[in-house]
Backbone as CSV, one residue per row, in Angstrom:
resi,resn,N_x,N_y,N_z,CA_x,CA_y,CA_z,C_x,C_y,C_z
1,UNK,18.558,11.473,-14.504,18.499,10.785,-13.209,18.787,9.300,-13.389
2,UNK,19.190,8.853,-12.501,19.832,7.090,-12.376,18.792,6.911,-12.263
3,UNK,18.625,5.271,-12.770,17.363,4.867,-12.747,17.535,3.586,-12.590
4,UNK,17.412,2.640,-11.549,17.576,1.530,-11.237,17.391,0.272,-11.501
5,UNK,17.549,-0.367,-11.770,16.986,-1.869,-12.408,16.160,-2.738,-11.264
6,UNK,15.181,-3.727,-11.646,14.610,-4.565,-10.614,15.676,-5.625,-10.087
7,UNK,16.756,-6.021,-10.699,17.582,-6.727,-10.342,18.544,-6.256,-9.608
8,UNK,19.145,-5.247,-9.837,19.960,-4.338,-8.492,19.324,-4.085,-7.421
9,UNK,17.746,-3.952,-7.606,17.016,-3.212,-6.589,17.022,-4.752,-5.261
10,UNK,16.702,-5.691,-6.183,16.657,-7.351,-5.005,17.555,-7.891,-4.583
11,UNK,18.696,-6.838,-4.705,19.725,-7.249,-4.007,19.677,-6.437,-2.686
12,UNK,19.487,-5.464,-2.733,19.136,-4.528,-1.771,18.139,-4.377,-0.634
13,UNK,17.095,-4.820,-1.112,15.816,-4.804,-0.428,15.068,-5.568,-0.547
14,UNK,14.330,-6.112,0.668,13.377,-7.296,0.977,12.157,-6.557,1.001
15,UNK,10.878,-7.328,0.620,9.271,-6.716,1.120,8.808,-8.035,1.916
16,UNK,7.926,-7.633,3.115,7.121,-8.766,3.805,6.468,-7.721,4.120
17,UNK,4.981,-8.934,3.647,3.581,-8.158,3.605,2.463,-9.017,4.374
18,UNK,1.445,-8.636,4.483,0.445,-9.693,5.438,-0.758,-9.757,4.293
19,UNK,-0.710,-11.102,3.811,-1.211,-11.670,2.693,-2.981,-12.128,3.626
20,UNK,-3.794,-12.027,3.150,-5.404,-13.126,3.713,-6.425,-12.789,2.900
21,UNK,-6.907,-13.845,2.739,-8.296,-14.000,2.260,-9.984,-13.567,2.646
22,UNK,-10.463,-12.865,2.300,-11.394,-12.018,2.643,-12.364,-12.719,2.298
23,UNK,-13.566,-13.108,2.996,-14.863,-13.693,3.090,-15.707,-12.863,2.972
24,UNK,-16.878,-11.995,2.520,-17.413,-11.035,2.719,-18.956,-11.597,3.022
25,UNK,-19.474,-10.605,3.371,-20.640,-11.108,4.085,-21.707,-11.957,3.128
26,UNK,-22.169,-11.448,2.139,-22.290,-12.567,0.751,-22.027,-14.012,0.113
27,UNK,-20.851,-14.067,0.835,-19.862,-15.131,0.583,-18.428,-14.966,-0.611
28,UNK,-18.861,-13.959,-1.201,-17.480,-13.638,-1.726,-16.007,-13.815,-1.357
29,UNK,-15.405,-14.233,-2.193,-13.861,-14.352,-1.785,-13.016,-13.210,-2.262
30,UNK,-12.273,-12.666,-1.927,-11.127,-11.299,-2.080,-9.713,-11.419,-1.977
31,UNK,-9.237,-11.769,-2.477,-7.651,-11.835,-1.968,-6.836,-10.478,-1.504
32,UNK,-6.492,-10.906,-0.413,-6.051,-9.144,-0.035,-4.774,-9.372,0.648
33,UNK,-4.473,-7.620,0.547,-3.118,-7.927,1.759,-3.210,-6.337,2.145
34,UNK,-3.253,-6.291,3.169,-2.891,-5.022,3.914,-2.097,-4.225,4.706
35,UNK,-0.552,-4.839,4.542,0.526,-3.940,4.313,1.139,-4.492,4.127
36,UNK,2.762,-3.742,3.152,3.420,-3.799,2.655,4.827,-3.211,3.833
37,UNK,5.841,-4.402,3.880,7.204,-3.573,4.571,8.074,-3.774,3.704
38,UNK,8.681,-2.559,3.477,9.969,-2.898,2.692,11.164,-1.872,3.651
39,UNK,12.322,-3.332,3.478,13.496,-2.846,4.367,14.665,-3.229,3.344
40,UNK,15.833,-2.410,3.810,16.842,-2.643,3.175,17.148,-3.533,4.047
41,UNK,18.063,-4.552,3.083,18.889,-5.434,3.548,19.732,-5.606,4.909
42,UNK,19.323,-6.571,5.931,20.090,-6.700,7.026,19.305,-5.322,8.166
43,UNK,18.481,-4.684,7.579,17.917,-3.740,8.815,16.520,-3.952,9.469
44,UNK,15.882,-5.330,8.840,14.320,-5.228,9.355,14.555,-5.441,10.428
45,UNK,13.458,-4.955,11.420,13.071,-5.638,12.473,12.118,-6.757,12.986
46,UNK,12.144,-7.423,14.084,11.171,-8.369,13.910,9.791,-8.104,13.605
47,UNK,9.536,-9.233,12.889,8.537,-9.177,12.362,6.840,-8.874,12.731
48,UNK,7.166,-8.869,14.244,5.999,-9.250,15.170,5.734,-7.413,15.798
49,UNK,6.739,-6.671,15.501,7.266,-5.253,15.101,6.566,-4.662,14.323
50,UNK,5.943,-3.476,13.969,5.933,-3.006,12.761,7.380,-1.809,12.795
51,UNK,7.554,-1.829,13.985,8.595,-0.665,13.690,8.679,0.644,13.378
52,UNK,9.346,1.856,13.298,9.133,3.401,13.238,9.730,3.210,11.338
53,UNK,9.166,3.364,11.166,9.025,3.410,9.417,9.908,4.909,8.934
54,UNK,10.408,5.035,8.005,10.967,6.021,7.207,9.906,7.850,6.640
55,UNK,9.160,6.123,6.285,8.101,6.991,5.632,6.873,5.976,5.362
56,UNK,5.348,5.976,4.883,4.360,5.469,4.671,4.165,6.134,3.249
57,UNK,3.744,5.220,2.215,3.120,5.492,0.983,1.688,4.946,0.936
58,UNK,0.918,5.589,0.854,-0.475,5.063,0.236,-0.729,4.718,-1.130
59,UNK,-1.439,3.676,-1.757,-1.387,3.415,-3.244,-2.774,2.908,-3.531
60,UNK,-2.953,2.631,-4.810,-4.989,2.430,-5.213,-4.829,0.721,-4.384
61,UNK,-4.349,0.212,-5.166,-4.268,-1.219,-4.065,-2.935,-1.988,-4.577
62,UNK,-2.836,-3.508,-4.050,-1.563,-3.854,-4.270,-1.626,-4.496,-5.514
63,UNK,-2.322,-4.594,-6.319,-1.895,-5.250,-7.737,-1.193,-6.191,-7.993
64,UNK,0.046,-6.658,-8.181,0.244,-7.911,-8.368,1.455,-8.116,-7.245
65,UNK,1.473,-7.666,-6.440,2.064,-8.245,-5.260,1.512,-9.380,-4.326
66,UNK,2.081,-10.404,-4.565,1.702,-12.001,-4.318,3.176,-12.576,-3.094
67,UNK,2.980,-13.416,-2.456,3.544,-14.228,-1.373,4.888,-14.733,-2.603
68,UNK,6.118,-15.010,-1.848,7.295,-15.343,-2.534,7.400,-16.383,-3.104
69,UNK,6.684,-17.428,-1.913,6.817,-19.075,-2.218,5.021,-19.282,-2.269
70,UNK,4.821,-19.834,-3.692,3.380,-20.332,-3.803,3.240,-20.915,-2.604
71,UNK,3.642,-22.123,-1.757,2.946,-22.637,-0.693,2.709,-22.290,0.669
72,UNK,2.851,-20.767,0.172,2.845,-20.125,1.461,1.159,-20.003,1.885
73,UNK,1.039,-20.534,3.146,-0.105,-20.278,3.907,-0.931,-19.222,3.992
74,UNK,-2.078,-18.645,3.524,-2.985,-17.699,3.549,-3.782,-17.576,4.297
75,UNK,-4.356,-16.958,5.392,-5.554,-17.283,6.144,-6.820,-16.934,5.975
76,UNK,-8.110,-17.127,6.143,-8.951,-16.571,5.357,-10.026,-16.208,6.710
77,UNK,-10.010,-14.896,6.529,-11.233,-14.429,7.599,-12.748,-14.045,7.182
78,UNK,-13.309,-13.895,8.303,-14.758,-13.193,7.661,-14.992,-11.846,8.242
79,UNK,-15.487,-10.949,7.308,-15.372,-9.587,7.479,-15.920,-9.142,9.212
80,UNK,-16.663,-10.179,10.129,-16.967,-9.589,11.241,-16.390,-9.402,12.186
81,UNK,-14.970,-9.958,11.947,-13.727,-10.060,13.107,-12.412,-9.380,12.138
82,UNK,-12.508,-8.712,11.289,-11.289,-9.014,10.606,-10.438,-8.130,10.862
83,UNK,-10.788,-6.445,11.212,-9.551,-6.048,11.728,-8.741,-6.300,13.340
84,UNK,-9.648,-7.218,13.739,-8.984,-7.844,14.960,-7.784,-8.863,14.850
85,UNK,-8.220,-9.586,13.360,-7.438,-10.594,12.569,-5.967,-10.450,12.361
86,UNK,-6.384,-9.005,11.478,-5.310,-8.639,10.407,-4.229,-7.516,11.581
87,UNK,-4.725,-7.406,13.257,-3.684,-7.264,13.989,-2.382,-7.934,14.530
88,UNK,-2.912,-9.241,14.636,-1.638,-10.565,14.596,-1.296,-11.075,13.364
89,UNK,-2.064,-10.622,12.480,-1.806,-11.489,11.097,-0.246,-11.595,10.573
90,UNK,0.607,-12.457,10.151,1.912,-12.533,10.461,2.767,-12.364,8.768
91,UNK,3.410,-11.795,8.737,4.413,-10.932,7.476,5.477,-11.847,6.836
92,UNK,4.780,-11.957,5.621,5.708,-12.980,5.052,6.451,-12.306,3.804
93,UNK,7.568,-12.947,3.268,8.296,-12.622,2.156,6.828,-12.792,1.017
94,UNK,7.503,-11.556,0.113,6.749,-10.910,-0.785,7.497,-10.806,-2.142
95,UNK,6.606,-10.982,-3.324,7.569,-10.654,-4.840,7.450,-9.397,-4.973
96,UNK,8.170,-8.195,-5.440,7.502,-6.765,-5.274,7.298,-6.761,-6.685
97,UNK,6.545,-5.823,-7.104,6.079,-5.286,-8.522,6.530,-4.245,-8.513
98,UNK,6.044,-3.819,-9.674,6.886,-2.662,-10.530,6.445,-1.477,-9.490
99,UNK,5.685,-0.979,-9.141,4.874,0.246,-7.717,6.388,-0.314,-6.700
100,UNK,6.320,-1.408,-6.283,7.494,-1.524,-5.141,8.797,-0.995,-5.530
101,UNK,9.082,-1.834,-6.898,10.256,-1.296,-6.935,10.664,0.272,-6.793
102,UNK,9.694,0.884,-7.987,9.675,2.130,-7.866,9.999,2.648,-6.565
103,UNK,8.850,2.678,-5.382,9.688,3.224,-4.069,10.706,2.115,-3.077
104,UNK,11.598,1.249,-4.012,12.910,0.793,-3.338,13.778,2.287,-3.963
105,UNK,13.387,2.619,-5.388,14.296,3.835,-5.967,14.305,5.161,-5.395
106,UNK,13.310,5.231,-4.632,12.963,6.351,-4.083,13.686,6.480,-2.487
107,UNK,13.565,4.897,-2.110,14.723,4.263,-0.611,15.724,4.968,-0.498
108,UNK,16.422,4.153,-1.952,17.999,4.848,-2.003,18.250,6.094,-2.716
109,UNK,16.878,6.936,-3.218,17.589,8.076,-3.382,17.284,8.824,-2.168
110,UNK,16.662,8.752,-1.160,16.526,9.262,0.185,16.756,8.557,1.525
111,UNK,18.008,7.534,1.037,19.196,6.703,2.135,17.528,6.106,3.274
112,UNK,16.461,5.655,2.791,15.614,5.661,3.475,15.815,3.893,4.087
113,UNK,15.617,3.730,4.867,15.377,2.102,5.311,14.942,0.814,5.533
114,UNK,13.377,1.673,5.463,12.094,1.422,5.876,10.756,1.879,5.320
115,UNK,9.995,1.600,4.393,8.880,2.257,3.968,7.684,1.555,4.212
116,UNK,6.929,1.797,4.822,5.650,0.729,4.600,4.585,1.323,3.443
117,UNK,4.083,0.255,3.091,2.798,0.694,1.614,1.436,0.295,2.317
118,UNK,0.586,1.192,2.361,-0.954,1.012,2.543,-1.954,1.247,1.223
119,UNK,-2.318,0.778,1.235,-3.462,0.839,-0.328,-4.869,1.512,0.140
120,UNK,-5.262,1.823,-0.898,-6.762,2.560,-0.425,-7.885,1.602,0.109
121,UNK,-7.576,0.419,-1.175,-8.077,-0.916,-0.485,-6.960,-1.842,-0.489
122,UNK,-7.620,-3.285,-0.053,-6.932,-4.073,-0.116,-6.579,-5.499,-0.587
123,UNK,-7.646,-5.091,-1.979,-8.023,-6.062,-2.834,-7.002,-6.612,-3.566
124,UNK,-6.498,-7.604,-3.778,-5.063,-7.449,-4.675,-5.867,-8.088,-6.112
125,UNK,-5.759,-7.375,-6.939,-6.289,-7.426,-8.424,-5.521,-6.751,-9.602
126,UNK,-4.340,-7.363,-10.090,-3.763,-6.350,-11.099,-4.353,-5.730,-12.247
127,UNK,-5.326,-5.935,-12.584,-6.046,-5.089,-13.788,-6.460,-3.906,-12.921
128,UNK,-6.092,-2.670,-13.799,-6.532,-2.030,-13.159,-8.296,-1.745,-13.433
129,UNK,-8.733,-1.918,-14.907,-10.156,-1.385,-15.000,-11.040,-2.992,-14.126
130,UNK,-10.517,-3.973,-13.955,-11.433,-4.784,-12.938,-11.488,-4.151,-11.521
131,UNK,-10.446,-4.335,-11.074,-10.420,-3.350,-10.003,-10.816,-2.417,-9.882
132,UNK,-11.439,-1.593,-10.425,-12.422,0.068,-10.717,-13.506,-0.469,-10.599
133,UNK,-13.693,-1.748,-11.416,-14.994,-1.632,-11.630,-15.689,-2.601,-10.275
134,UNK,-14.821,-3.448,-9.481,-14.956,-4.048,-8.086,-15.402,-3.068,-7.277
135,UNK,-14.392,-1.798,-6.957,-14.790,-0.994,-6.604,-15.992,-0.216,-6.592
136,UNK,-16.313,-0.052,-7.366,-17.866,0.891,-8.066,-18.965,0.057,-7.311
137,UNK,-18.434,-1.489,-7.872,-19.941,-1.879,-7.035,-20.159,-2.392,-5.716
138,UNK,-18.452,-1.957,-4.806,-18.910,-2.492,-3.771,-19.096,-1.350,-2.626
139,UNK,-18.906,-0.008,-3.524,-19.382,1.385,-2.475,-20.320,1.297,-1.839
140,UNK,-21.475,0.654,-2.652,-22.524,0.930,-1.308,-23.245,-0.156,-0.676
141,UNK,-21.978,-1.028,-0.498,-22.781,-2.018,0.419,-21.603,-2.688,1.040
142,UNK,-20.604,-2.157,0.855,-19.062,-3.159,1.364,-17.948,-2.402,1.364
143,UNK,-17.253,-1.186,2.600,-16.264,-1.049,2.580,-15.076,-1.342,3.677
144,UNK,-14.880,-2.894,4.246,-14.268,-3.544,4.876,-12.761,-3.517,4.448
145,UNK,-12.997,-3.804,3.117,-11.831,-4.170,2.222,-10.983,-2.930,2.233
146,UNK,-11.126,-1.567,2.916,-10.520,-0.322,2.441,-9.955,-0.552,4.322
147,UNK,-8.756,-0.019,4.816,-7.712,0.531,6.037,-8.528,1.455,6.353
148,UNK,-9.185,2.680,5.462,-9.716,3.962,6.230,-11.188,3.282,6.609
149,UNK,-11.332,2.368,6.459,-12.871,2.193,7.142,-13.031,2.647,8.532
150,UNK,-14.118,2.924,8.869,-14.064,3.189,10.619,-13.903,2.070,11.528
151,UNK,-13.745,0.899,10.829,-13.931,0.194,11.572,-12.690,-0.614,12.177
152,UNK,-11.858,0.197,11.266,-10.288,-0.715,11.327,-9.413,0.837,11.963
153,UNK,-10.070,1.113,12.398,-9.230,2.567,13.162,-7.894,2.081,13.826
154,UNK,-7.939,1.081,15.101,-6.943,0.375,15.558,-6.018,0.072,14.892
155,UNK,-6.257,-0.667,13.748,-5.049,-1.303,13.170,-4.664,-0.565,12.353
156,UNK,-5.037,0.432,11.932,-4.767,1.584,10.759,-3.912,2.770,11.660
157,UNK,-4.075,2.972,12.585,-3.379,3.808,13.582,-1.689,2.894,13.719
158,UNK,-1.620,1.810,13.790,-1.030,0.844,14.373,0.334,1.243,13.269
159,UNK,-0.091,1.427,12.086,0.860,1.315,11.042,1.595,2.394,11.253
160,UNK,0.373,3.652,11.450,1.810,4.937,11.382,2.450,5.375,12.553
161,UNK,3.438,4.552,13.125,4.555,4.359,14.314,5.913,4.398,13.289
162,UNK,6.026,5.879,12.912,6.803,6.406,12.472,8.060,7.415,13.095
163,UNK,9.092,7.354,12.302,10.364,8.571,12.513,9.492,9.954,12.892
164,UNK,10.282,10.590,13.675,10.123,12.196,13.320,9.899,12.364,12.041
165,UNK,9.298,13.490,11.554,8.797,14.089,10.683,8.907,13.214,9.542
166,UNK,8.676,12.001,9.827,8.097,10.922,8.436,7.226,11.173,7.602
167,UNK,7.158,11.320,6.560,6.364,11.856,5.576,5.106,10.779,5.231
168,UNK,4.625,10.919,5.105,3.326,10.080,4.422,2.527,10.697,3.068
169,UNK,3.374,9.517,1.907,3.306,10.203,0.994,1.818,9.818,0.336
170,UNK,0.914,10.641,-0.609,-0.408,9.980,-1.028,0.082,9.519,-2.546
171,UNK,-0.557,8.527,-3.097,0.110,8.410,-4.855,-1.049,7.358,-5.136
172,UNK,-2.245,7.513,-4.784,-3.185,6.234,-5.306,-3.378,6.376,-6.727
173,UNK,-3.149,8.019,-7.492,-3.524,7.649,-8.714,-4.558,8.903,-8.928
174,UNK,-5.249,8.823,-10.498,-6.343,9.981,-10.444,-7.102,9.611,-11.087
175,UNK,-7.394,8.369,-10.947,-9.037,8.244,-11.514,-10.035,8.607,-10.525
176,UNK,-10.894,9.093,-11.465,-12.673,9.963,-10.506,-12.719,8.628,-10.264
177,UNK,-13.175,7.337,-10.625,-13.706,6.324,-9.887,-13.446,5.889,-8.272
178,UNK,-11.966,6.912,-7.539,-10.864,6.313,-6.430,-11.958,7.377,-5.400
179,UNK,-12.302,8.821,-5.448,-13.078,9.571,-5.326,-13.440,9.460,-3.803
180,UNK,-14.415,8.067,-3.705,-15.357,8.149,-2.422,-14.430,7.658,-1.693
181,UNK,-13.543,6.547,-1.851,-12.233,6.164,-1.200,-11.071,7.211,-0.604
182,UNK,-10.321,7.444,-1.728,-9.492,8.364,-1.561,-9.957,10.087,-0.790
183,UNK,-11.375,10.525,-0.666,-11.770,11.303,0.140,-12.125,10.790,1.821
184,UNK,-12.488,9.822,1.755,-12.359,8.884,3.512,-10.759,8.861,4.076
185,UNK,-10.027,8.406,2.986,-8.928,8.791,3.302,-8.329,9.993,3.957
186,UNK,-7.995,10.648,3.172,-7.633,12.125,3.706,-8.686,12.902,4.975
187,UNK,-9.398,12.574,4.961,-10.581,12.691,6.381,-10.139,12.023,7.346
188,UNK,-9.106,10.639,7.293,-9.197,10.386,8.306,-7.174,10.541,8.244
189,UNK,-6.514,11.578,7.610,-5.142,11.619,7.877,-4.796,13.212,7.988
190,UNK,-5.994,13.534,8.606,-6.247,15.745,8.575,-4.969,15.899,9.166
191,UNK,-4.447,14.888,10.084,-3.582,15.312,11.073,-2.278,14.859,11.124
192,UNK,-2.163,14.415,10.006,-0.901,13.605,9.653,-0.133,14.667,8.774
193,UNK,1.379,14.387,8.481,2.558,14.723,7.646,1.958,14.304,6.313
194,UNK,1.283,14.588,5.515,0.383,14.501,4.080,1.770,14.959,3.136
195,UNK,1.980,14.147,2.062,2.857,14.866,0.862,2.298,14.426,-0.063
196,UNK,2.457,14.710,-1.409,2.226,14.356,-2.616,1.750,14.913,-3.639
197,UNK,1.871,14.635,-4.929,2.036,15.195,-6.345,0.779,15.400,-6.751
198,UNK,-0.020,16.261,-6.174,-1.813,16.536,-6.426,-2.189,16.620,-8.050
199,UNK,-3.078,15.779,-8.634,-3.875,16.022,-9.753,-4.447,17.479,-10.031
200,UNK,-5.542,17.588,-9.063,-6.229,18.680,-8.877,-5.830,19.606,-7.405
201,UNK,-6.284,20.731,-7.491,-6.248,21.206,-6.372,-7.717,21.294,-5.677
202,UNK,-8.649,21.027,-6.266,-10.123,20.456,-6.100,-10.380,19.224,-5.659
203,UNK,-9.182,18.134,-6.020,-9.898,16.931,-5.617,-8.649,15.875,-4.965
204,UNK,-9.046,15.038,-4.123,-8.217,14.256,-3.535,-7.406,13.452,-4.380
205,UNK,-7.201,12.998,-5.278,-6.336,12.603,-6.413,-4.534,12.962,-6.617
206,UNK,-3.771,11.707,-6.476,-2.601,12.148,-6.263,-1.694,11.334,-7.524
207,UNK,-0.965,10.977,-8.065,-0.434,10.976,-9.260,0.501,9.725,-8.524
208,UNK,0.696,8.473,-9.096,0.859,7.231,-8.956,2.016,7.191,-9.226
209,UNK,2.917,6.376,-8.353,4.590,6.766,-8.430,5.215,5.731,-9.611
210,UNK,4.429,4.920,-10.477,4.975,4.022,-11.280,3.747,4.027,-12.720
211,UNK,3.846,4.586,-13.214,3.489,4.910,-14.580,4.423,4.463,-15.524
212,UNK,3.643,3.736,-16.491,4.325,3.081,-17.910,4.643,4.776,-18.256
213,UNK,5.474,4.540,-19.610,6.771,4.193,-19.622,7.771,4.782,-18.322
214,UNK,9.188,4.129,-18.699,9.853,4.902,-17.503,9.826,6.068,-17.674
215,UNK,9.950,7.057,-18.196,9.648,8.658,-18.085,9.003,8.847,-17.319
216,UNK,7.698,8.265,-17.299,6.899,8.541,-16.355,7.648,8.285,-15.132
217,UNK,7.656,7.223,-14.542,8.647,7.225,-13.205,9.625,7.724,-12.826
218,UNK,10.613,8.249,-13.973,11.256,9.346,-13.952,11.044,10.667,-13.006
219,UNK,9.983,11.042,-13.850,9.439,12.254,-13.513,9.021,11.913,-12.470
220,UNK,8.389,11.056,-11.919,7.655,11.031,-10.228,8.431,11.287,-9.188
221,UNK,9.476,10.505,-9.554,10.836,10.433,-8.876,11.243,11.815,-8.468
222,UNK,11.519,12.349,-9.926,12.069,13.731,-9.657,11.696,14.790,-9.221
223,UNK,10.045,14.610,-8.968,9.093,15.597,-8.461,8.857,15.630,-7.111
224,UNK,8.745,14.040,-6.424,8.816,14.144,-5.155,9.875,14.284,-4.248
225,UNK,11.486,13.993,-4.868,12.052,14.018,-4.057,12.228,15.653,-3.683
């Protein structure tokens, strides 16, 4: 299978994502972003749009996907207004990481246009064992930071204004630690176009579309399409 380079791929395709800063009731700070658009070249729509999407990918979170230009403006909310926030919150150019690129490859092997990325949360933390372990301790007293919360129903609905039979693919990954997350999830998408490369057939766990080495992405590639 062809396998694309990150430098062919940025010629092709733009990401704008909605970058903010999370206050939590504690006082904690979070850097987050809670979605991801990626369009091919010359087809986004405005920005103020989310638009009928191709397809939706879910992922564990965004990892090192950061704003294009350091001086780009961040806004910082507090968790008691915030999915009211993160409804106007406004979409800026994005650096994509290696997870993005991966589904730009997946774009053009399915002439796709449009993908948006939702994360389980929306912590942006590239390690992954910090991020596990953020997670772990903020199950039982803080799940703001996650789209499937109940509390962000509105704006989580908002995203999937999708094509006909748009797929919504799952790929957060299969660590037991994703578990209490990744099961809220799927509880709250019973009714959705669900795809993806299941771990178990026991457990909500779906197999992450960008795995070291490329083989691995290889194979993801070749499994989902």
């Amino acid at each position: 299978m062809e396998f694309i380079g990150a430098d062919e791929l940025k010629q092709s395709y733009d990401v704008y994502a909605s970058f903010y800063t999370l206050k939590a009731f504690d006082g904690t700070i979070f850097n987050c972003r809670n979605v991801a658009e990626i369009h091919h070249k010359g087809s986004r729509k405005p920005l103020t749009d989310n638009g009928e999407a191709d397809a939706v990918i879910i992922m564990m979170n965004p990892g090192k996907c950061e704003p294009k230009y350091s001086d780009s403006y961040i806004p910082t909310y507090i968790w008691q207004s915030l999915s009211e926030n993160l409804m106007s919150n406004k979409k800026i150019l994005a650096k994509p990481d290696n997870a993005i690129y991966q589904i730009m490859r997946l774009m053009n092997k399915k002439d796709w246009l449009h993908v948006r990325v939702l994360n389980l949360s929306d912590i942006r933390e590239p390690n992954g064992g910090k991020f596990k372990g953020m997670i772990n301790s903020l199950k039982s007293k803080y799940s703001m930071h996650s789209i499937f919360d109940v509390e962000r129903e509105k704006e989580r609905e908002s995203y999937f204004c999708l094509k006909q039979d748009a797929p919504i693919i799952l790929a957060w990954g299969t660590d037991k630690v994703l578990r209490p997350l990744a099961n809220k999830a799927v509880l709250r998408l019973t009714s959705k176009n669900t795809v993806g490369l299941k771990y178990s057939t026991s457990e909500n766990l779906y197999y992450y579309p960008s795995p070291p080495p490329k083989v691995g992405k290889i194979k993801w590639l070749s499994n989902i399409l």
